[in-house]
Each structure stands twice: as C-alpha cells, then as structure tokens.
KOLGU-4560 file (N, C-alpha, C; in nm, 3 decimals, padded with zeros to 5 digits):
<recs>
<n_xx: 00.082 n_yy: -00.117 n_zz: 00.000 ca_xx: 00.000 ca_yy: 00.000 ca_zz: 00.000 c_xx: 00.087 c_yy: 00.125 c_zz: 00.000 mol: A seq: 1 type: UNK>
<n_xx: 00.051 n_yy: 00.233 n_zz: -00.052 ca_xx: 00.129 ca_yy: 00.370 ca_zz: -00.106 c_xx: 00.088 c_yy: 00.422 c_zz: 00.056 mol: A seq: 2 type: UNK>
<n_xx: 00.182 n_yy: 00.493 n_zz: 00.076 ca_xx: 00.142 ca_yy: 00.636 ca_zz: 00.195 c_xx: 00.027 c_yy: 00.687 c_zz: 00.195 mol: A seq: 3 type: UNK>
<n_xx: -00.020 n_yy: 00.733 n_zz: 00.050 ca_xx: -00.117 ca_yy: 00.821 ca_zz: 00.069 c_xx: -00.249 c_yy: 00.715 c_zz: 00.075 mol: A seq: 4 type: UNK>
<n_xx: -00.247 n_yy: 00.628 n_zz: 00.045 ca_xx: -00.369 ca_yy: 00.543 ca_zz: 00.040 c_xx: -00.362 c_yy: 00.463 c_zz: 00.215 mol: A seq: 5 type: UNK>
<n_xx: -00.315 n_yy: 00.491 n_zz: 00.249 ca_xx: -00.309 ca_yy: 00.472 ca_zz: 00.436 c_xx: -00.463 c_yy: 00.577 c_zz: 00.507 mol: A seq: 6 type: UNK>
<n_xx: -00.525 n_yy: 00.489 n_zz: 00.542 ca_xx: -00.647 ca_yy: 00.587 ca_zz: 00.632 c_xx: -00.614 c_yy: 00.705 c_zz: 00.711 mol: A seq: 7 type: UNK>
<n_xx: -00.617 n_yy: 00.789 n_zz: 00.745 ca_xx: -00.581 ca_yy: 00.867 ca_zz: 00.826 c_xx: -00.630 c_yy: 00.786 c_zz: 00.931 mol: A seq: 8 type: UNK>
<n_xx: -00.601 n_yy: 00.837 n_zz: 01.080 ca_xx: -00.657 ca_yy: 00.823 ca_zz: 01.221 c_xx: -00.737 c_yy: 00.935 c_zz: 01.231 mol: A seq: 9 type: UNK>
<n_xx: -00.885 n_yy: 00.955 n_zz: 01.248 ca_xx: -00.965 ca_yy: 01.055 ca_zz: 01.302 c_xx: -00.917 c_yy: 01.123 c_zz: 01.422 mol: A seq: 10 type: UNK>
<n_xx: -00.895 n_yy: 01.258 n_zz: 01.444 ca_xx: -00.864 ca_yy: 01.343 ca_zz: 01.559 c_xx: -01.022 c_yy: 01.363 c_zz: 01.669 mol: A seq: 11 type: UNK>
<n_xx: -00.983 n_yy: 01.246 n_zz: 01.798 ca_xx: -01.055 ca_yy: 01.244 ca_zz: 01.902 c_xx: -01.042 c_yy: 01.373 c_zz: 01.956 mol: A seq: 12 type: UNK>
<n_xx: -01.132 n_yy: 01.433 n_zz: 02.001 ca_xx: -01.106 ca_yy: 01.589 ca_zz: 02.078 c_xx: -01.083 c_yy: 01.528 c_zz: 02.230 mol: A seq: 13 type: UNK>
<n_xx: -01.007 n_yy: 01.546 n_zz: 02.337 ca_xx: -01.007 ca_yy: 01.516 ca_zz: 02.476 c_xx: -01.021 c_yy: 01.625 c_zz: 02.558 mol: A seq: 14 type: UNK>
<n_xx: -01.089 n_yy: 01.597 n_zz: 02.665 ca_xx: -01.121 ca_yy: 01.658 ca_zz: 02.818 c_xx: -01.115 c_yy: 01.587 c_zz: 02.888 mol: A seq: 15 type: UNK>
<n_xx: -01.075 n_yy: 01.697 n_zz: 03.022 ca_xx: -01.104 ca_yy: 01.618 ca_zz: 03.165 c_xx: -01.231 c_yy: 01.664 c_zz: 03.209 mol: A seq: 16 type: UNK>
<n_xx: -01.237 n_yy: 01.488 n_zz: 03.269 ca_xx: -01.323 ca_yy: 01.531 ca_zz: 03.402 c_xx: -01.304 c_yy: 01.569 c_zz: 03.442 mol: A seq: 17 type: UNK>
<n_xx: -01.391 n_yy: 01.680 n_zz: 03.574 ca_xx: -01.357 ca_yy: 01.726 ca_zz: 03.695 c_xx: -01.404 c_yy: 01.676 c_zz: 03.765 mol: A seq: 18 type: UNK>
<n_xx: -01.428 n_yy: 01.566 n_zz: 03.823 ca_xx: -01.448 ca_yy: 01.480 ca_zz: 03.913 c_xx: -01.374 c_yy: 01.425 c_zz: 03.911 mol: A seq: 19 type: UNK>
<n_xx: -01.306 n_yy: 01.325 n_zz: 03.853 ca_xx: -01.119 ca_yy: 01.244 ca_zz: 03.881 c_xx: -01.053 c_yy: 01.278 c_zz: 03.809 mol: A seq: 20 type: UNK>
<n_xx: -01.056 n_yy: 01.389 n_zz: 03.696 ca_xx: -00.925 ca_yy: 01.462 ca_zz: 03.666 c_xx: -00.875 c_yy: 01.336 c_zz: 03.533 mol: A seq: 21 type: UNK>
<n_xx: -00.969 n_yy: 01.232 n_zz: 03.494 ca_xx: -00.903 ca_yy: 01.179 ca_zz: 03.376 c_xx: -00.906 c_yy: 01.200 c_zz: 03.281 mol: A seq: 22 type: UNK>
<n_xx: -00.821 n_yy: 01.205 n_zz: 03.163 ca_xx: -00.907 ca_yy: 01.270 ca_zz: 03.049 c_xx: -00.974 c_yy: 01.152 c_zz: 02.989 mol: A seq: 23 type: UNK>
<n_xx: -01.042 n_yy: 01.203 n_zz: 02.897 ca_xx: -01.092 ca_yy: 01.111 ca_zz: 02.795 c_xx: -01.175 c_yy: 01.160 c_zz: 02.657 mol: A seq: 24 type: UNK>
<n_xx: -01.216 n_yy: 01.078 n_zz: 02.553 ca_xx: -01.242 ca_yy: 01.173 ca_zz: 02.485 c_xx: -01.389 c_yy: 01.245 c_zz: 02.430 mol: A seq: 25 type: UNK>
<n_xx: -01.436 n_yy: 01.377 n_zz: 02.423 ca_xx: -01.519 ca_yy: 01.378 ca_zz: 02.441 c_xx: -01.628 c_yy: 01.343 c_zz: 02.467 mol: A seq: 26 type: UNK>
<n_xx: -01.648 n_yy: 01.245 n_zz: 02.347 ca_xx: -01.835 ca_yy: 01.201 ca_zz: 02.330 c_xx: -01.817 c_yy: 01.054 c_zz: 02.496 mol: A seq: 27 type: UNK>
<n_xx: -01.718 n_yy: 01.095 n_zz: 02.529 ca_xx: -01.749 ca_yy: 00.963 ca_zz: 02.679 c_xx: -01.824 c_yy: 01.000 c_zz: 02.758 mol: A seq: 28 type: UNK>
<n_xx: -01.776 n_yy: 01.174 n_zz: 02.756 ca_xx: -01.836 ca_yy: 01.265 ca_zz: 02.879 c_xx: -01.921 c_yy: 01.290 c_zz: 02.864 mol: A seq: 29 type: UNK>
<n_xx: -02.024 n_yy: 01.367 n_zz: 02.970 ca_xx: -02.091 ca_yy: 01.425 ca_zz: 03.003 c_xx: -02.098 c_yy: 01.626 c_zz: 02.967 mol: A seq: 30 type: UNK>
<n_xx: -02.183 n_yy: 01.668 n_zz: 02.938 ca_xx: -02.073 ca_yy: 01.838 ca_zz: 02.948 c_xx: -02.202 c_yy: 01.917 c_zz: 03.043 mol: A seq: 31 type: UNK>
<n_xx: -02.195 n_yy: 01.973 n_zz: 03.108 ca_xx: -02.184 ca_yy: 02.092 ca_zz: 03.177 c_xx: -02.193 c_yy: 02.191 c_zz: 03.124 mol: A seq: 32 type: UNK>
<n_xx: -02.277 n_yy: 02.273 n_zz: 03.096 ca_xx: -02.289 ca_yy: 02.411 ca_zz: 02.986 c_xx: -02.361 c_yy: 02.522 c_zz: 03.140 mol: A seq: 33 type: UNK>
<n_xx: -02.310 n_yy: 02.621 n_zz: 03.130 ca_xx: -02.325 ca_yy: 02.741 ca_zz: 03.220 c_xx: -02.404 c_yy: 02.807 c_zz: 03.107 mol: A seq: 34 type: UNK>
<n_xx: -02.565 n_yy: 02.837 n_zz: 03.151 ca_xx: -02.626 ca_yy: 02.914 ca_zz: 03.012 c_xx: -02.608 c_yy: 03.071 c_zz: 03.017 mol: A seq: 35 type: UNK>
<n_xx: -02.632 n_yy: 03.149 n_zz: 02.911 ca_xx: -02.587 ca_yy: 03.271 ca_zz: 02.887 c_xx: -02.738 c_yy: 03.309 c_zz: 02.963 mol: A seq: 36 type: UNK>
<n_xx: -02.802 n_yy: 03.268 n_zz: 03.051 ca_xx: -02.905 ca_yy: 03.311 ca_zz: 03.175 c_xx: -02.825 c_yy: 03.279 c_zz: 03.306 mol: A seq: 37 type: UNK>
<n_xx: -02.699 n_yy: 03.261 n_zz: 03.318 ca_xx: -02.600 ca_yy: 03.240 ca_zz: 03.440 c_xx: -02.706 c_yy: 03.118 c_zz: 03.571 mol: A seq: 38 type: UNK>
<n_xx: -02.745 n_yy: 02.989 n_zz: 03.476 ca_xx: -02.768 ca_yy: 02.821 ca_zz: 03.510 c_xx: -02.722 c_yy: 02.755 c_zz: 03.444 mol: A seq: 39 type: UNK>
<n_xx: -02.703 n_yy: 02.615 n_zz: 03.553 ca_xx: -02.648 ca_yy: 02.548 ca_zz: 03.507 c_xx: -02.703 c_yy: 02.407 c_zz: 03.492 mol: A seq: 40 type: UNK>
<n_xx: -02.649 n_yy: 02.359 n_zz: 03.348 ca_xx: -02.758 ca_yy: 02.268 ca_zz: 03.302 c_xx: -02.640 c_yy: 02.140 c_zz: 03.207 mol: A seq: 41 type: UNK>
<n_xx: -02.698 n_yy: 01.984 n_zz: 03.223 ca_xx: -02.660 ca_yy: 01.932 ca_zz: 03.160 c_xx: -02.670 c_yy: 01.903 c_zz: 03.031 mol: A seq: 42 type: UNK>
<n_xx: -02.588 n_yy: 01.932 n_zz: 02.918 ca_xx: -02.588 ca_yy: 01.906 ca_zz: 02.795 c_xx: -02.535 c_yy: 01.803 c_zz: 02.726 mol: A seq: 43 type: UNK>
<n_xx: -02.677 n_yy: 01.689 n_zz: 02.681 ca_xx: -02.643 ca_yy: 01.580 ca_zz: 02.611 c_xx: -02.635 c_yy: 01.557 c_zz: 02.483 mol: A seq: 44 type: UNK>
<n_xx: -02.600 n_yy: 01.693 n_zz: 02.398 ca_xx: -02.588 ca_yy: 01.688 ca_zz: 02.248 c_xx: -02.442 c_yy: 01.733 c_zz: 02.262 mol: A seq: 45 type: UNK>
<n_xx: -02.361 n_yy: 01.833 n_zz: 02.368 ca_xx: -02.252 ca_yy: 01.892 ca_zz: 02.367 c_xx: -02.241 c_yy: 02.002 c_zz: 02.239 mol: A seq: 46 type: UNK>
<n_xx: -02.323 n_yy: 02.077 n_zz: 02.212 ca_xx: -02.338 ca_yy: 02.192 ca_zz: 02.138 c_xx: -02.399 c_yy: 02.298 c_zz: 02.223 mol: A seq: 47 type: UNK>
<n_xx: -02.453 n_yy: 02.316 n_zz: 02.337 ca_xx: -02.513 ca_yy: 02.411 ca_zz: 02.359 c_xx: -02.387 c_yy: 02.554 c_zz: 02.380 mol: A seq: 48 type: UNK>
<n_xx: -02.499 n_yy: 02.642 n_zz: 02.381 ca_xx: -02.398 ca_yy: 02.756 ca_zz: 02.402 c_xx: -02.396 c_yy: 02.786 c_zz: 02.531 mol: A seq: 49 type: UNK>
<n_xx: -02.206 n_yy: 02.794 n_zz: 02.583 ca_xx: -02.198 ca_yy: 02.882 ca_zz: 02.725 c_xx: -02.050 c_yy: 02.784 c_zz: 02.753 mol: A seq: 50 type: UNK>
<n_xx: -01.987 n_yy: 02.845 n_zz: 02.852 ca_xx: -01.913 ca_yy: 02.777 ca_zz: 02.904 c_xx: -01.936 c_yy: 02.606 c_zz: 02.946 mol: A seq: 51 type: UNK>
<n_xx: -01.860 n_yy: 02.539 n_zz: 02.909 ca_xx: -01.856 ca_yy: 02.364 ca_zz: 02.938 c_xx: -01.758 c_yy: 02.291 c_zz: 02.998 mol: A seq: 52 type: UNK>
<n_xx: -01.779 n_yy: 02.220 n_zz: 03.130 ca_xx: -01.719 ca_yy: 02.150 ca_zz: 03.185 c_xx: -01.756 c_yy: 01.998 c_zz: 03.146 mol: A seq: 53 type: UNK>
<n_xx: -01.722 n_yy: 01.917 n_zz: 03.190 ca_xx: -01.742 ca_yy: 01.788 ca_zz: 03.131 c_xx: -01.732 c_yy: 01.663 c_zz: 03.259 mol: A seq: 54 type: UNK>
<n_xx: -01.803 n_yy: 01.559 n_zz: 03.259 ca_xx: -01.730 ca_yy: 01.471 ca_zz: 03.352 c_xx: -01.793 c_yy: 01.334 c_zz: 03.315 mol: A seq: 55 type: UNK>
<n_xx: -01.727 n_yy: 01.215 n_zz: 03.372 ca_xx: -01.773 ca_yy: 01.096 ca_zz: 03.298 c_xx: -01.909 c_yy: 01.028 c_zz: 03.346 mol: A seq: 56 type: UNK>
<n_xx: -01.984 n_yy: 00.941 n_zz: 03.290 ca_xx: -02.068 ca_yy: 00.920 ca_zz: 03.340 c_xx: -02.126 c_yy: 00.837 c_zz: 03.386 mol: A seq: 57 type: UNK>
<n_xx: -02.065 n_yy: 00.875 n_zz: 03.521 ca_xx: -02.060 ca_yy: 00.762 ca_zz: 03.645 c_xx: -02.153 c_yy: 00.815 c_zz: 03.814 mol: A seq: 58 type: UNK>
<n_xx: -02.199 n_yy: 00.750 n_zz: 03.856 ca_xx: -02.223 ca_yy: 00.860 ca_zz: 03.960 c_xx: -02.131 c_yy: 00.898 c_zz: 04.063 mol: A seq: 59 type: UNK>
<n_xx: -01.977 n_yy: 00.798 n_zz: 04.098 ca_xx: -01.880 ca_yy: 00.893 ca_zz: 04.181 c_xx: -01.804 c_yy: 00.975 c_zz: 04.144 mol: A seq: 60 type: UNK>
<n_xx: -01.809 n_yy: 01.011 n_zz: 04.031 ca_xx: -01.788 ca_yy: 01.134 ca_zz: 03.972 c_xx: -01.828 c_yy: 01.247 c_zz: 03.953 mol: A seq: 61 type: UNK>
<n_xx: -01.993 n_yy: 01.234 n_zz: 04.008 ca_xx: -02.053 ca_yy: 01.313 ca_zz: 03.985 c_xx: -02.088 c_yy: 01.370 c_zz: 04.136 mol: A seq: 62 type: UNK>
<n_xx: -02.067 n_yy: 01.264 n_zz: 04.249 ca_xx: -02.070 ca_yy: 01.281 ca_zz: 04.380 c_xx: -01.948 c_yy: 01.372 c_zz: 04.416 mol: A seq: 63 type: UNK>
<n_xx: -01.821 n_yy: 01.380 n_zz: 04.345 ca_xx: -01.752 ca_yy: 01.412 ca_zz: 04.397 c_xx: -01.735 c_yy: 01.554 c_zz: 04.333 mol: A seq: 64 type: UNK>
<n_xx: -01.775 n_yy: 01.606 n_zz: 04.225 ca_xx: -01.824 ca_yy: 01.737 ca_zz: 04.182 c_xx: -01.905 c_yy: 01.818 c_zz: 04.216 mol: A seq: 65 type: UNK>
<n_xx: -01.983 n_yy: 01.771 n_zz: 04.293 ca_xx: -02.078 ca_yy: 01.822 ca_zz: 04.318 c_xx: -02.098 c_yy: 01.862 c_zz: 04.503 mol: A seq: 66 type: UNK>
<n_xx: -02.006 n_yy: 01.749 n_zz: 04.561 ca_xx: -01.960 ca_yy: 01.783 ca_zz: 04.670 c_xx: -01.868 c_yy: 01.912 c_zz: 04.715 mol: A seq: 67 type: UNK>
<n_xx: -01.766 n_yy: 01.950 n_zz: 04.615 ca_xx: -01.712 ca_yy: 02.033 ca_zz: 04.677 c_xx: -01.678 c_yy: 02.166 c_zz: 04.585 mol: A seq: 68 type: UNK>
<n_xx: -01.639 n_yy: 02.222 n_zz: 04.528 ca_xx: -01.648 ca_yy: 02.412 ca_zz: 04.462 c_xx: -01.601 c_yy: 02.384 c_zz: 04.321 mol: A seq: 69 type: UNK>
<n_xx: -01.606 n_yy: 02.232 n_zz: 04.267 ca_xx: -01.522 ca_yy: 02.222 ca_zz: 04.122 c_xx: -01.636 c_yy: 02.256 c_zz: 04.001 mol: A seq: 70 type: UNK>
<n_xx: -01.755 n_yy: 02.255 n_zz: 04.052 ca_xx: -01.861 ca_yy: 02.266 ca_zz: 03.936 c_xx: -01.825 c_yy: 02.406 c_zz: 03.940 mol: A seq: 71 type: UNK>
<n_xx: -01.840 n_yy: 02.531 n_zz: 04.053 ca_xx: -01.825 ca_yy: 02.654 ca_zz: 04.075 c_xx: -01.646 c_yy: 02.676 c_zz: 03.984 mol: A seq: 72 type: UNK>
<n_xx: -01.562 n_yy: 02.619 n_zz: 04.027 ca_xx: -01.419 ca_yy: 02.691 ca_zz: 03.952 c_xx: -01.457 c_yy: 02.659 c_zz: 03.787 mol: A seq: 73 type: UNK>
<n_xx: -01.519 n_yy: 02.549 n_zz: 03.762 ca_xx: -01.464 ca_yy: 02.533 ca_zz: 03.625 c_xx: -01.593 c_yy: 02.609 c_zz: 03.526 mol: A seq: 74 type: UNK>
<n_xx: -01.668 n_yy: 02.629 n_zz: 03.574 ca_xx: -01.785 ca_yy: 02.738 ca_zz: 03.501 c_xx: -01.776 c_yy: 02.842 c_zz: 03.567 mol: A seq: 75 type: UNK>
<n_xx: -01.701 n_yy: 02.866 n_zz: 03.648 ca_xx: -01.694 ca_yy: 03.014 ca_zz: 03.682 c_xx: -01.788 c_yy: 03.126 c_zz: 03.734 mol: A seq: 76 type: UNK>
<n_xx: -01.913 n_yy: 03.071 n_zz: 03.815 ca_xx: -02.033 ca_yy: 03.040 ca_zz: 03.846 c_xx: -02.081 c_yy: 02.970 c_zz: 03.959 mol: A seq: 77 type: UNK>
<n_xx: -02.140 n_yy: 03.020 n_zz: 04.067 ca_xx: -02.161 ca_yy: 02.958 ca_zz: 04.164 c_xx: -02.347 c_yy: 02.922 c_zz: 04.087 mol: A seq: 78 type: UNK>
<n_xx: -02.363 n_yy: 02.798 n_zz: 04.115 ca_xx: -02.478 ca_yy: 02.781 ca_zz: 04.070 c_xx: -02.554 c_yy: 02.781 c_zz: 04.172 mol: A seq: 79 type: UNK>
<n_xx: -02.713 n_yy: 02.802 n_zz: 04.119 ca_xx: -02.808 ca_yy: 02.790 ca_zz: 04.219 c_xx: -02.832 c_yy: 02.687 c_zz: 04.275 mol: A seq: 80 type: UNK>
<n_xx: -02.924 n_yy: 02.700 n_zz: 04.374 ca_xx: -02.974 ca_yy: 02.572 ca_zz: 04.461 c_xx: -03.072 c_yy: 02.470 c_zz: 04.370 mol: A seq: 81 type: UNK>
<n_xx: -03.173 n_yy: 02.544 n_zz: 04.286 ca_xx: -03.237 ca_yy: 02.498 ca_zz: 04.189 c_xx: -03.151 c_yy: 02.377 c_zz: 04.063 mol: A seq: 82 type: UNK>
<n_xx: -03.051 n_yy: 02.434 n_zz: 04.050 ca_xx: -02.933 ca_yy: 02.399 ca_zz: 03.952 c_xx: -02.902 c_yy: 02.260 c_zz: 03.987 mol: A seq: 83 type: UNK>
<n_xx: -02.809 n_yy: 02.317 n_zz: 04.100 ca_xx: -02.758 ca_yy: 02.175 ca_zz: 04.191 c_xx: -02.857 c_yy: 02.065 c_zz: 04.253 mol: A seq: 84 type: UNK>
<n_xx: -03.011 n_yy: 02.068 n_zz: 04.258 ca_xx: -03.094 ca_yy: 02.017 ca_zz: 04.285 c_xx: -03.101 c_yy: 01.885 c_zz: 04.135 mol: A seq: 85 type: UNK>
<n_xx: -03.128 n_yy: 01.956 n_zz: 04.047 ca_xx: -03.134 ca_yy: 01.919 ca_zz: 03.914 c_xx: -03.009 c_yy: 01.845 c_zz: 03.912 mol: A seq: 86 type: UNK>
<n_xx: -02.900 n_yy: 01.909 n_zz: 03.900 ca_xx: -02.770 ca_yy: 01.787 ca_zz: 03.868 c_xx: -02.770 c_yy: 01.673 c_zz: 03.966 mol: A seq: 87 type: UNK>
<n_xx: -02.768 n_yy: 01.695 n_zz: 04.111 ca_xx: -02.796 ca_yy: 01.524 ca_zz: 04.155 c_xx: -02.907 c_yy: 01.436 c_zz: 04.118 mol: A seq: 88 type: UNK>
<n_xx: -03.011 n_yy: 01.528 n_zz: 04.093 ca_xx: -03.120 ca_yy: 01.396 ca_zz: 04.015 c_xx: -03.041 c_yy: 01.343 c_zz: 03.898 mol: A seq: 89 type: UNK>
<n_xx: -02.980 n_yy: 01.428 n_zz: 03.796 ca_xx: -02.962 ca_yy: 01.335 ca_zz: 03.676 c_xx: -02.851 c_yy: 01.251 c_zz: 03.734 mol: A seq: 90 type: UNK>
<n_xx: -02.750 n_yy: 01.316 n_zz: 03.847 ca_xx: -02.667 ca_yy: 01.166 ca_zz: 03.902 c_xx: -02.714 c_yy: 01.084 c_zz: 03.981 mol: A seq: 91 type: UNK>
<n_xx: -02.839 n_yy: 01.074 n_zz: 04.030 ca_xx: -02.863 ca_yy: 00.974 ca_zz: 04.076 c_xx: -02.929 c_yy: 00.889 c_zz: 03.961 mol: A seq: 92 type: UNK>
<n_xx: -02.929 n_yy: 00.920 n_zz: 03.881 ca_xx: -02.994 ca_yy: 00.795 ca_zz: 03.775 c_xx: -02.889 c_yy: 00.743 c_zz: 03.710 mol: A seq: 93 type: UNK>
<n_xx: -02.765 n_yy: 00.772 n_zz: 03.731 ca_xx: -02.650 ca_yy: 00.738 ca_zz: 03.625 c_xx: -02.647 c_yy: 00.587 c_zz: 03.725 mol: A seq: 94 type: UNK>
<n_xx: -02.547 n_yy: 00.487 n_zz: 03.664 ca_xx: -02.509 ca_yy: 00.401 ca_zz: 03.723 c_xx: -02.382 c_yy: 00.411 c_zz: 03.875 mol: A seq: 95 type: UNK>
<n_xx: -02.421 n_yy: 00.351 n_zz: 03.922 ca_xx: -02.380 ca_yy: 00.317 ca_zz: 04.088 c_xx: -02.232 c_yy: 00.316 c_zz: 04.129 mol: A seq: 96 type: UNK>
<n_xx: -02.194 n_yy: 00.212 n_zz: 04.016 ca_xx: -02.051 ca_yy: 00.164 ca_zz: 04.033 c_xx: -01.975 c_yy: 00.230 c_zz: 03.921 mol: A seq: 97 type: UNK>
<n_xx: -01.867 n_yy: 00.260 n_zz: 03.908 ca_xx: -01.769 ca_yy: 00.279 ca_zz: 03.820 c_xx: -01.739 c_yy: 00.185 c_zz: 03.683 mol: A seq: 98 type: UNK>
<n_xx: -01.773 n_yy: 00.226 n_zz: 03.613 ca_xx: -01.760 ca_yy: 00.159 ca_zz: 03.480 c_xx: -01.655 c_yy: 00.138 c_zz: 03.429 mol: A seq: 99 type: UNK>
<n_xx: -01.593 n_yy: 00.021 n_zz: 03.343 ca_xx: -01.403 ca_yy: 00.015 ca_zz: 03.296 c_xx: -01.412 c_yy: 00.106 c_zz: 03.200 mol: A seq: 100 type: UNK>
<n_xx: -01.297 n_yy: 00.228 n_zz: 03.198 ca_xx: -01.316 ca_yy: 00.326 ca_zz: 03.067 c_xx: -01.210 c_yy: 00.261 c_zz: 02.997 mol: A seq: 101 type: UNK>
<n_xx: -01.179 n_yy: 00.390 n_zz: 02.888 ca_xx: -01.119 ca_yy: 00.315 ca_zz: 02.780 c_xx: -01.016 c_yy: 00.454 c_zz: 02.743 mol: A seq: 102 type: UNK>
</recs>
C-alpha cells in the first residue's frame, strides 16, 4: 500500500473530568454548559452555548463534583440551589458503580 492510500486516524477531541481529573475523549463525557441566563444545566448533544465542563458518566464522579467548589471553579459560576438540585437527580440515575473506561 502507497502512503497516501493509508487511512488517516480521526482526531478524538479530549477533556477532563472534573471529578477524577481523567481525560478522555469527548463524546465519553458528560458536558456541563453554564447558560448565557448564568444556570447550570446538563448538555447531552454537547453543542449548547456557554461555558462547558465535562465529567464521565458515572455517579462517583458526579458525587464528587458536586460535593465540593469544582462545578463553581470550572464554570466560573456559583450555581443555584435549583441547579444543583437538578444535577444530583440526573446523578442519581447514572449508574452506581464505576464503569471500565477506555
């Protein structure tokens, strides 16, 4: 086979979580969009507009974001009570245990 007839490798975009700080590559995560109404809301298309944090989607990851000021540093945004109400419901529906990533 010639060089040029070699497939390219598709360019994965990567982020970290902020809940364990691993990266991985996008479409694994979760994103976090801060809306241009200063809430905060989960985005499962990863297009919305506003600042985006990301994290995987697990629920001790999401326990542990949400526990302490990392949702606030990385959107830059202290969110409401309403907000943070909303994000532990959608982590409590995620799965329990930690999943093998990749």
């Amino acid at each position: 086979m010639k060089p040029a007839e070699v497939p390219r490798a598709r360019h994965v975009p990567q982020r970290t979580c902020i809940g364990c700080r691993e990266e991985a590559g996008k479409r694994a995560l979760v994103r976090l969009v801060r809306t241009p109404e200063a809430h905060v809301a989960v985005d499962l298309t990863g297009r919305a507009k506003g600042r985006g944090a990301y994290l995987h989607a697990s629920r001790p990851c999401w326990e542990k974001a949400l526990r302490g000021a990392t949702i606030r540093y990385a959107l830059k945004l202290t969110p409401a009570h309403e907000d943070l109400e909303a994000l532990r419901a959608f982590a409590m529906a995620l799965p329990a245990e930690e999943s093998e990533r990749l």
